[in-house]
C-alpha positions in Angstrom: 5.7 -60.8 -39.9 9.4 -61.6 -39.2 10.5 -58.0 -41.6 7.8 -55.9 -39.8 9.8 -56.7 -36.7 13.3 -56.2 -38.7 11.9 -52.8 -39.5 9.9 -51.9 -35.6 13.1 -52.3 -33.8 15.2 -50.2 -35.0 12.5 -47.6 -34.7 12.0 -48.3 -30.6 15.5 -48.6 -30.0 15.9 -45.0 -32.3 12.8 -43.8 -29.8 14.2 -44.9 -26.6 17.7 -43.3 -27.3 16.1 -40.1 -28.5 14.2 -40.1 -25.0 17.3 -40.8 -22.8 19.2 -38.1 -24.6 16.1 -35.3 -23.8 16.3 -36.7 -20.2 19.8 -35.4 -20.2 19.3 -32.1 -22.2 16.0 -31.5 -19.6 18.6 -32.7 -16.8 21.6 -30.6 -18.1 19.3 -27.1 -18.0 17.1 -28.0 -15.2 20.4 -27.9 -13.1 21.7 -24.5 -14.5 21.4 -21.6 -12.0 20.9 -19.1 -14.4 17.9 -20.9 -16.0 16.2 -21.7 -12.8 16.5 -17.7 -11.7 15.1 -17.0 -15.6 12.1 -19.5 -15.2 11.5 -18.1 -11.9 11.7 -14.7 -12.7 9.3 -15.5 -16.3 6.4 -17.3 -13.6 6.6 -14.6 -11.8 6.2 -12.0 -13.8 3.0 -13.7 -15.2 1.7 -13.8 -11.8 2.4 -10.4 -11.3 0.2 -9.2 -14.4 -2.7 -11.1 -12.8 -2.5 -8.9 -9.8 -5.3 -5.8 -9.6 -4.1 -2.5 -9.5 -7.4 -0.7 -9.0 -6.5 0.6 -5.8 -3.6 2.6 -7.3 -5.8 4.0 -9.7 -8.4 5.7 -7.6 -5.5 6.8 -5.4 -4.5 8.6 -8.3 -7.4 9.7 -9.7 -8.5 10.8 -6.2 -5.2 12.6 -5.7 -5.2 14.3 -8.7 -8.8 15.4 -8.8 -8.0 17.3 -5.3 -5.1 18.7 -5.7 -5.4 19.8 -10.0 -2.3 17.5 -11.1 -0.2 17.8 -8.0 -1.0 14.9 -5.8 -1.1 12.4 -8.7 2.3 12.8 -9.4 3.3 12.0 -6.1 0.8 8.9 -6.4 3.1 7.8 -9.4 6.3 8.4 -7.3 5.2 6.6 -4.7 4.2 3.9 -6.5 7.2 3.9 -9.0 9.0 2.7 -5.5 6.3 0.0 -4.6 6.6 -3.4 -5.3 4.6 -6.3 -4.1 5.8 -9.4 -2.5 3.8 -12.6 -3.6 1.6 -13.7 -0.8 2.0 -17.1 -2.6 6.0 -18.5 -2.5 6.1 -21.8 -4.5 7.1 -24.0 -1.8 9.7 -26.7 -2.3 11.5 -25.2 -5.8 15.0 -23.9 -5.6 16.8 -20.9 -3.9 17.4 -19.2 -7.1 13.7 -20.0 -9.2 12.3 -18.4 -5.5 14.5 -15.0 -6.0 13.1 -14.8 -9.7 9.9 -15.2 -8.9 10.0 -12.6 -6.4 12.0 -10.1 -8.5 9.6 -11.1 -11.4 6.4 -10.9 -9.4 7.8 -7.1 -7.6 8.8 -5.8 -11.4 5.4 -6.4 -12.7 3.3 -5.1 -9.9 5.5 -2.3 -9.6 4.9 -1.3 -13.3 1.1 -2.2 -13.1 1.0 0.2 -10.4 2.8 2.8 -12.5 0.4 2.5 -15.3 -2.7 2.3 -12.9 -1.7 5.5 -11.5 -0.5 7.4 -14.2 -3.8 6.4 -15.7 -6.1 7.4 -12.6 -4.0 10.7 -12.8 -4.4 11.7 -16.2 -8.6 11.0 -15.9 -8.6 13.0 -12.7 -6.8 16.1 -14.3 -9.3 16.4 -17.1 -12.1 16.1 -15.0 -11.1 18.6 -12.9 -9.4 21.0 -16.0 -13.4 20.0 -17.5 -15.3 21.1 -14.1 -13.2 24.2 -13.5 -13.5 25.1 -17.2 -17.6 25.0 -17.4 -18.0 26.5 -13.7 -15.8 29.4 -14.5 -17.1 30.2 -18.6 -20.3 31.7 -17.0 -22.7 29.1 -18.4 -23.4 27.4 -15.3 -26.7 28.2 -14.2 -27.0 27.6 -10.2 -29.4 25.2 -8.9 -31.9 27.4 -8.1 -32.0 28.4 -11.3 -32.3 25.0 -13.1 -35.2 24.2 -10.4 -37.2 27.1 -11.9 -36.8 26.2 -14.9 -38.1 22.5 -14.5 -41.4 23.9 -12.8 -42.0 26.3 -15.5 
């Protein structure tokens, strides 16, 4: 019993300095500006990605199924320039972790946006290039047409 003991304390007193010297490691780069702007700025950009974009799509799909191409291209401009500001702040952290998570969150959304419209844009474009291409090969029958043809 008496060498178990011999051979257990060196192992909690080994445990219990390896624990204070993490505590001062965790303490040393929790205090770092540059980390706390870097973990805000990580947190939130991963809230950013969890914010819908669908809006920005159909603006661009919309706008580029009007206007052939044009408008969507503005869509993407305008929303190249967009950012969103979180509607949730975390509360209570530092100064800096705040002003990366903001410039995290605006980056992401801003690039979600991008994509969403570019996206809506392209689909509008070759549904209109599609419509304009079968109404204008002359194998479009009218509707007349196709209603005679079901009551034959």
């Amino acid at each position: 019993m008496e060498q178990t003991l011999r051979f257990i304390n060196p192992i909690i007193v080994l445990v219990f300095l390896c624990n204070i010297l993490n505590a001062q490691i965790y303490y040393r780069i929790e205090q770092d500006e540059e980390t706390k702007y870097s973990l805000g700025l990580q947190d939130g950009k991963k809230a950013g990605r969890d914010a819908s974009q669908v809006v920005w799509a159909i603006k661009g799909f919309g706008c580029a199924f009007l206007t052939c191409g044009i408008g969507g291209c503005l869509v993407w401009t305008q929303a190249r320039h967009s950012g969103d500001v979180p509607a949730d702040v975390p509360i209570g952290k530092d100064p800096q972790y705040v002003l990366g998570y903001v410039e995290g969150y605006k980056a992401t959304t801003r690039s979600n946006k991008q994509t969403a419209a570019i996206t809506g844009c392209i689909v509008g474009t070759v549904l209109d290039a599609a419509i304009i291409g079968v109404l204008t090969s002359g194998y479009v029958k009218t509707f007349k047409e196709v209603w005679d043809d079901l009551w034959r």
